[in-house]
Structure formats: C-alpha cells, structure tokens
C-alpha positions as CSV (number, residue, x, y, z in Angstrom):
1,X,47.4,112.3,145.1
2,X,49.8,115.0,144.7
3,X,51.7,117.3,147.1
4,X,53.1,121.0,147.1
5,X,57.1,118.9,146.4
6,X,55.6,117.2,143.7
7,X,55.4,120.4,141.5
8,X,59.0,121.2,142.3
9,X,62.4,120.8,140.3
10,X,64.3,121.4,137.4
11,X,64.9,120.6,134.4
12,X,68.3,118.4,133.6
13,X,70.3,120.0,130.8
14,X,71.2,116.7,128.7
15,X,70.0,116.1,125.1
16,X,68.0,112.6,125.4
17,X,69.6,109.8,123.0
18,X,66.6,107.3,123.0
19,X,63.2,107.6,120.8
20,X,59.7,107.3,120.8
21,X,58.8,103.4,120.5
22,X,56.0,102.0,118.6
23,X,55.0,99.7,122.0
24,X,52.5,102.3,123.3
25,X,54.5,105.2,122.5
26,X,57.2,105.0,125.1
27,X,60.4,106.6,125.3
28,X,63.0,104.1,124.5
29,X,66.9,104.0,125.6
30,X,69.0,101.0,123.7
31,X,71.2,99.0,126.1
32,X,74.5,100.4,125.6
33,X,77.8,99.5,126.5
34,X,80.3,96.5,125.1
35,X,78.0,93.6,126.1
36,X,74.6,94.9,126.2
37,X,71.9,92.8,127.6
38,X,69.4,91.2,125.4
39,X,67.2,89.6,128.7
40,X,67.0,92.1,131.2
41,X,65.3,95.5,131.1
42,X,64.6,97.9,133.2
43,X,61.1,100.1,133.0
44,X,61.3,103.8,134.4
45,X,58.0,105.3,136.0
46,X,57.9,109.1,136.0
47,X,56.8,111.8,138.2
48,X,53.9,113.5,138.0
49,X,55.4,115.8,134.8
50,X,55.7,112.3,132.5
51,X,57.6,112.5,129.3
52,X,56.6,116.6,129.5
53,X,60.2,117.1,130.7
54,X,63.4,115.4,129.5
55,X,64.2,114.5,132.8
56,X,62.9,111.2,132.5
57,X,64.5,110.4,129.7
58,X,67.9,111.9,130.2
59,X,67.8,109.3,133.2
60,X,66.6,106.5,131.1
61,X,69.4,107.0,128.9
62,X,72.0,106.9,131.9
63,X,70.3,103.4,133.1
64,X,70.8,102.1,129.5
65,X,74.4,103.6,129.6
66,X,75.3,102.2,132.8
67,X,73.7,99.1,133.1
68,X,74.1,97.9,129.8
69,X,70.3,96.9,129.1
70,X,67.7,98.2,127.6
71,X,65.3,100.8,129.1
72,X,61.6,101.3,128.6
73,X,59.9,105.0,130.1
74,X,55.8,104.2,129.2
75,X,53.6,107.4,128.4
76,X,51.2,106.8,131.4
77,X,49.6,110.2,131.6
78,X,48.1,109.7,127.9
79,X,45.9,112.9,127.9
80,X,48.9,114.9,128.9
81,X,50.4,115.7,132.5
82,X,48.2,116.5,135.0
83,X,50.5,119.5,135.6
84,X,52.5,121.6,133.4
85,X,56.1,122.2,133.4
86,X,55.8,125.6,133.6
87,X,54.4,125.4,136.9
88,X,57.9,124.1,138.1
89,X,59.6,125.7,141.4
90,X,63.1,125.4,142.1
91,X,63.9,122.6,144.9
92,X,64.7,124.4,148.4
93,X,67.6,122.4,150.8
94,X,65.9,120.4,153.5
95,X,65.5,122.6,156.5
96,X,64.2,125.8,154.6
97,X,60.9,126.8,154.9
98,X,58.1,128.9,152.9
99,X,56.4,132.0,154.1
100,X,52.3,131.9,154.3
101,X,52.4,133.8,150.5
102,X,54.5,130.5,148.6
103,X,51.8,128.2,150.2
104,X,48.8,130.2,149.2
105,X,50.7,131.0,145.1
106,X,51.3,127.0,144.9
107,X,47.4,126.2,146.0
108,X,45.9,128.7,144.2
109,X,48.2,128.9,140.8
110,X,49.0,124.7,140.9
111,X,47.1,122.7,143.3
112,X,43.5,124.0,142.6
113,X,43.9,124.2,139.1
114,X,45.3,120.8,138.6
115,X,42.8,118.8,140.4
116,X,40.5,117.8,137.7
117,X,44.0,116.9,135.4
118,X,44.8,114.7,139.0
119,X,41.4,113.1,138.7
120,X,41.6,112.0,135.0
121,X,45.0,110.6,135.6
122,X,44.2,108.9,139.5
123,X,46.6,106.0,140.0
124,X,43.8,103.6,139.5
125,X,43.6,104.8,135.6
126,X,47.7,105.1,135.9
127,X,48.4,101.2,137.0
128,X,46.0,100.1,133.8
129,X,47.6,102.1,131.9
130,X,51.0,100.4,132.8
131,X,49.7,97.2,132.5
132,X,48.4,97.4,129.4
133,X,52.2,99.0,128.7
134,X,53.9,96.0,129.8
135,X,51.7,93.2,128.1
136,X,52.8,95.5,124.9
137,X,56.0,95.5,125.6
138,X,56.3,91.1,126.2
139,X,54.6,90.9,123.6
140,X,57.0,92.8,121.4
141,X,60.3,91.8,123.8
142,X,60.9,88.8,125.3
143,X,63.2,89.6,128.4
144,X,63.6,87.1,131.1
145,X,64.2,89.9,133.6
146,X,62.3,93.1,134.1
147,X,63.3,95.7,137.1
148,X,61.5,98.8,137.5
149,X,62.8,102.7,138.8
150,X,59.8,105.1,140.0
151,X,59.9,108.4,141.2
152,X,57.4,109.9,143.4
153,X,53.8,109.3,141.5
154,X,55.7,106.2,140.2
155,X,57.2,105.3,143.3
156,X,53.7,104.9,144.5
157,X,53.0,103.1,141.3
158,X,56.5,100.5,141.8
159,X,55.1,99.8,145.5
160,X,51.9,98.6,144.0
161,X,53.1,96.4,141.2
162,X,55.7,95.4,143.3
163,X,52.7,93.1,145.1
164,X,52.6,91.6,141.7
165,X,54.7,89.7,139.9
166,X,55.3,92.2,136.8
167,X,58.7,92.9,138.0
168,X,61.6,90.9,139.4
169,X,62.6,94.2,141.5
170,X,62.0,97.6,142.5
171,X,63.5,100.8,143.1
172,X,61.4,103.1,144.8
173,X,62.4,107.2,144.8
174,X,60.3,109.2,147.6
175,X,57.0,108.2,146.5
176,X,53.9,109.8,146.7
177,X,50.6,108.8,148.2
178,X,51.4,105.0,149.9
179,X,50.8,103.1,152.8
180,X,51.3,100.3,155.4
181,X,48.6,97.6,153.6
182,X,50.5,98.3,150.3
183,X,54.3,97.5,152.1
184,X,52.6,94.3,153.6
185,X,52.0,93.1,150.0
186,X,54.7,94.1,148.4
187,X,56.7,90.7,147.2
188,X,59.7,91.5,145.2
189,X,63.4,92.9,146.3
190,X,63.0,96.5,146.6
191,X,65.4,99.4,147.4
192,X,64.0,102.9,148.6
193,X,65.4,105.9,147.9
194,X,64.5,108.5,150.5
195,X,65.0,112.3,151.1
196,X,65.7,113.8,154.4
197,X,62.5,115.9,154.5
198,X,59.6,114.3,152.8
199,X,55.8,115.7,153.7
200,X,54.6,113.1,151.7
201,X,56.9,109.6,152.4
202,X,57.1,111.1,155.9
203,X,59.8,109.5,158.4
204,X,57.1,108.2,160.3
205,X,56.1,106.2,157.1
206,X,59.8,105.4,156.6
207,X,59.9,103.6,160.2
208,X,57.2,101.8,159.3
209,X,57.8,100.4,155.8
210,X,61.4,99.7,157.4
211,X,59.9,97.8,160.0
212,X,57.8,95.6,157.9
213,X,60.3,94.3,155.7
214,X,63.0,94.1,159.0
215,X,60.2,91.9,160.3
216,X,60.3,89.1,157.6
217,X,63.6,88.0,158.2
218,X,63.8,84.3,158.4
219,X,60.4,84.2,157.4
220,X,59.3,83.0,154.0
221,X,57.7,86.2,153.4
222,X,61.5,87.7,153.3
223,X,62.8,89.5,150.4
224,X,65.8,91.4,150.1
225,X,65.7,95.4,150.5
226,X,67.6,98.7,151.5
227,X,66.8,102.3,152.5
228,X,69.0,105.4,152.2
229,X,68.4,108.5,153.4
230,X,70.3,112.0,151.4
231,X,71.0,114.1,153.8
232,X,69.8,117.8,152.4
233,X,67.5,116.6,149.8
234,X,63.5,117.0,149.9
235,X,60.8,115.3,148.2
236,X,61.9,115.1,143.7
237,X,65.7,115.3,144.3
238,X,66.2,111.6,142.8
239,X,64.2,112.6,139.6
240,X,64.3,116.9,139.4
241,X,67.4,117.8,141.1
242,X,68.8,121.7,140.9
243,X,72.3,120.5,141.0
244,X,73.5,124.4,142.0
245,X,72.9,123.4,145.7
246,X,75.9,120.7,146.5
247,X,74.2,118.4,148.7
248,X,70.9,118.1,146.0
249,X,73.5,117.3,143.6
250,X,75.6,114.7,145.7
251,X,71.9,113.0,146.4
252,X,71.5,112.8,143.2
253,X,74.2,110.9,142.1
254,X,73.9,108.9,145.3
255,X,70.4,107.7,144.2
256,X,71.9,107.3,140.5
257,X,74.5,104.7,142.0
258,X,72.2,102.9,144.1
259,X,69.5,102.3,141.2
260,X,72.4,100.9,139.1
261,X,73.5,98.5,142.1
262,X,70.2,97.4,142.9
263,X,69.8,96.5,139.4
264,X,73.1,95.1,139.4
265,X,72.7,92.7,142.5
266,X,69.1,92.1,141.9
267,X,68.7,91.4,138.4
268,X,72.2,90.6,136.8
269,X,73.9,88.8,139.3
C-alpha cells in the first residue's frame, strides 16, 4: 500500500561514496571511521522510490560514517520503482493542508497510474525479495550482528522481519501500511521514528503499538524500545526531507541521531 505522503520529498544534494555490490546488486557503504567494524552491519530498507533517488544511499553512507560498520541498501523493487522520481512533491510543515485540486492531480497523475507498478512490487513479493538479499549477503559476510533502518514502505517491511529473527534490531521511520497483529509479533528491540502528522502511521496507531510494547514489561515477551515524535514533520521527513523548512530539517537530523544511538546501544554495546 501506498499513500498521497509517500510520493513526497526531495532529493538530498550529497554525492554517494559506496557502490553497487555483487550480493544481489545492492548499494554498498564500507564501514568507515578509525576502528571500523568487521561483525556488525547494518541493512537500510528504502522508501517506495528504492535506489531511484540517492537519498538512500547518501544515508547509507552517513550510517557507515558514523557508526563505523558496514552498511548494506538491497535493490528490492527489481523491476524498477513502483513510482518515479519525477512524480516527487515538495514536503508541506505539518499543519498545512491541500485544496480539492492537489488531491485530485496526486490521484489522477500518481496514485492511479502507479497501481499496477504497486501490485508487481506488493510487500509479499518485497519481503522475498529481502530474504533472498540477506541469505546472499551471509553467505558472502559473516557478521555476528545485523540491525536494520526502514523508511516508510520499509518501515512496514522492518516491523515484519522484526517477528523474525533476521535482525538483532530495528529502526522503524513512519512506516507505511502496518498493524496491531504485526506489533504483537514483533520480537527484537526496536526504535520508532514518528512524524507529527502521519495519515498513514496515524497517532491512533502510535497509541497502540506504544501500548503493546509498554505492556510487556516484566514479561518475558519484553524487549527494549523508544518512540519519538518531530514536531513539524509529516510522513518521509526521516528519509526525503526539504531541509529549507527549519523544523523538517531539525527532524531530520533528530532521526539521524537516534538511528545511530539505537544502533549504538542495541547492537555495539
């Protein structure tokens, strides 16, 4: 599933540093830094837009950077995006709104359009296709530790495979189409990273993931977990930011530092 926010953005200005890897054709960012990690890893799940837009790789390359390990971004739209770049709208602040004509120009010129790309690519045919990435990728690596960072299609995607044991933890940026059965099996730490207004991880939704994971304490179901809220951001600030409007741009960086200390506490310490 996709929503009207999900076709929203920009692009980040940064040259990416990593390559194209010959595990399945992923983008890959080298662990960086004066004593890079050779065990831990971190895999970065894009948006609907996938490796169309440098975006996720400019972020894959700050990971790598800052975390000093290395960082995997898997091709898991393999037939191509289900929608193009060029259909990308500038974000708006949370609290503006969108006259009758926007809505009927992003359903008639994105939405309709796109739905048979948004069948091909379903989430079903996404989650094989990053399975199959990952039994690649031990295959070729073998890191004792593997976190993973998904933003909105691949939030969805992280909530799923958090009910697996794939990854040791999760960082999940307002995801797209989820709900209360998928929290309830969800099994690893996981930190959320949530915009003010969000039609699609709604506040309503928010309570109630919250509330699930609150309710494990002392249990042996329990695992660790955080959610923070940017005020003035809307659905895609964590992953297409336009960093002209001050509070986008201190979200942002916000959700930048809390990936890295997730990953920090969760996986490295």
């Amino acid at each position: 599933m996709s929503c009207p926010d999900c076709y929203r953005g920009a692009l980040l200005t940064e040259q990416p540093k990593g390559v194209t890897s010959d595990v399945a054709g992923a983008y890959f960012a080298a662990a960086a830094g004066q004593n890079p990690s050779t065990t831990t890893a971190i895999v970065l799940l894009t948006d609907i837009f996938g490796l169309a837009i440098p975006n996720p790789k400019v972020l894959a390359d700050f990971f790598a950077e800052n975390l000093g390990c290395d960082v995997w971004v898997p091709n898991i739209f393999v037939g191509g995006p289900p929608v193009s770049p060029d259909f990308m709208l500038m974000p708006e602040r949370a609290g503006e709104t969108r006259s009758i004509w926007t809505w009927i120009k992003i359903i008639v010129t994105q939405m309709i359009p796109a739905i048979p790309a948004l069948i091909r690519e379903r989430p079903s045919v996404a989650d094989a296709r990053i399975t199959d990435f990952m039994a690649k990728l031990k295959a070729h690596k073998s890191y004792e530790k593997i976190g993973a960072v998904g933003y909105c299609f691949g939030g969805a995607a992280a909530i799923r495979f958090a009910a697996t044991t794939t990854f040791n933890s999760v960082v999940i940026a307002h995801p797209g189409a989820t709900n209360v059965a998928q929290f309830k099996a969800m099994k690893v730490p996981c930190s959320w990273v949530c915009a003010e207004e969000d039609m699609i991880f709604t506040k309503a939704l928010r309570l109630q993931a919250e509330a699930e994971f609150s309710g494990r304490t002392g249990k042996d179901s329990f695992v660790d977990y955080e959610f923070k809220e940017y005020k003035g951001t809307v659905h895609g600030f964590a992953a297409r930011p336009n960093l002209d409007y001050p509070e986008v741009k201190e979200g942002f960086e916000g959700a930048l530092r809390q990936t890295v200390e997730w990953f920090r506490k969760t996986l490295f310490a």
